[in-house]
C-alpha positions in Angstrom: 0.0 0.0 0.0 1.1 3.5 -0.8 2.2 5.9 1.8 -0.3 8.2 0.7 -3.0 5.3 1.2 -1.9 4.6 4.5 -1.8 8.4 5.3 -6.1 8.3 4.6 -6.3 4.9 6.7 -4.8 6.3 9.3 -7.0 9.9 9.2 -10.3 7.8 8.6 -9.3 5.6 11.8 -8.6 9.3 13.8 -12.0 10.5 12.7 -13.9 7.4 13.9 -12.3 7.0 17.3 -12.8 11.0 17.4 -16.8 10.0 16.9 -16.4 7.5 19.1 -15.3 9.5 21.8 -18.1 12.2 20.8 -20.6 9.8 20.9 -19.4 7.8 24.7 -19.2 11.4 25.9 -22.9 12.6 24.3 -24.3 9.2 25.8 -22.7 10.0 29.6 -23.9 13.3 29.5 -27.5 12.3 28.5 -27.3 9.7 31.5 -25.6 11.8 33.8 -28.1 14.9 33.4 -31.0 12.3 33.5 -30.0 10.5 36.8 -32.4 11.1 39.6 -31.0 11.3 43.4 -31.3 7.3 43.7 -30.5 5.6 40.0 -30.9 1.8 39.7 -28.3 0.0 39.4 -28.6 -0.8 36.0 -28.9 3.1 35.0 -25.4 3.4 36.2 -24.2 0.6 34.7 -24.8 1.9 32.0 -23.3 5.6 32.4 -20.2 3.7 33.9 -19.6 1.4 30.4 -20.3 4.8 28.0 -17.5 6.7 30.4 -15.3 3.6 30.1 -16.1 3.8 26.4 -15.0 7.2 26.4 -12.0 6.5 28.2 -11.1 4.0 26.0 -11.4 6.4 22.7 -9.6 8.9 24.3 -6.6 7.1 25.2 -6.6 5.6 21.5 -5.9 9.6 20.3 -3.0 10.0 22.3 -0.3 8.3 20.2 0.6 5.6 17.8 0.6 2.6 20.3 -3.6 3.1 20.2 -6.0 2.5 23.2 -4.7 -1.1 24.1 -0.5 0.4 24.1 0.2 -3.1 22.1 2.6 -3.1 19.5 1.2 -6.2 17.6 -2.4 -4.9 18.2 -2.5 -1.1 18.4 -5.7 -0.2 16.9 -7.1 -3.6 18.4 -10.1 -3.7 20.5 -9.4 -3.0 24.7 -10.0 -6.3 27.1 -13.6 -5.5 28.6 -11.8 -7.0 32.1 -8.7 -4.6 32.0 -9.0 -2.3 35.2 -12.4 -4.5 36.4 -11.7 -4.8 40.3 -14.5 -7.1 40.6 -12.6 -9.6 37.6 -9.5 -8.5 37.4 -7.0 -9.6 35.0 -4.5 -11.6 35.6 -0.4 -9.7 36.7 1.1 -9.1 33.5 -1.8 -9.0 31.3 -2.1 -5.7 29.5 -5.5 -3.8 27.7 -5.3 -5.8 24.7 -8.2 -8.3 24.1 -6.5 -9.9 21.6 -3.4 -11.3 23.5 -5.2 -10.9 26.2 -7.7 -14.1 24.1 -4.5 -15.8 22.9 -3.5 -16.1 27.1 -6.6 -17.3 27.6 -7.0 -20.0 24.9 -3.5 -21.0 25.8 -4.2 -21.6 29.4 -7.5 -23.3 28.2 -5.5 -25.5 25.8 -2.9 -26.3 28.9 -5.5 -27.2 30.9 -7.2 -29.6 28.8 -3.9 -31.2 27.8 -3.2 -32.1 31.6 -6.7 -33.8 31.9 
């Protein structure tokens, strides 16, 4: 692929993480503004997965590693466990789902073989 090709992939990719980031931050703000002085819990469930959202786009803007700071996987998709107290990942793991699946299937496989 030509440089110049590469140059528009990597704009396009800038503008959809910058609507992605918009759109997180339009749908927290909608639920935030709409929250009464008691939510339910799944009200701020939701407001807490469009702020992670957000987060997520945000921190894809800020350099060429991308949201998950892999070098293999830059612009790859961010582990929905990475920073989950309640789940947490395992030490070592890092934001990116897809080594993050690859550890997992390997373990899976590991275990299986030692049945």
């Amino acid at each position: 692929m030509s440089q110049t090709g590469q140059t528009g992939q990597a704009a396009q990719a800038r503008r959809a993480e910058v609507r992605e980031l918009q759109t997180a931050l339009h749908t927290a703000s909608d639920i935030a503004f709409g929250l009464d002085d008691a939510p339910p819990a799944d009200q701020t469930a939701e407001l807490v997965d469009a702020l992670r959202r957000a987060l997520e786009a945000a921190r894809a803007l800020e350099g060429d590693r991308g949201g998950t700071g892999c070098r293999e996987h830059p612009r790859g998709a961010i582990d929905p466990l990475y920073g989950d107290k309640e789940d947490p990942l395992p030490p070592g793991w890092g934001r990116c789902l897809l080594c993050n699946d690859r550890r997992r299937r390997a373990g899976t496989q590991r275990y299986a073989a030692g049945r």
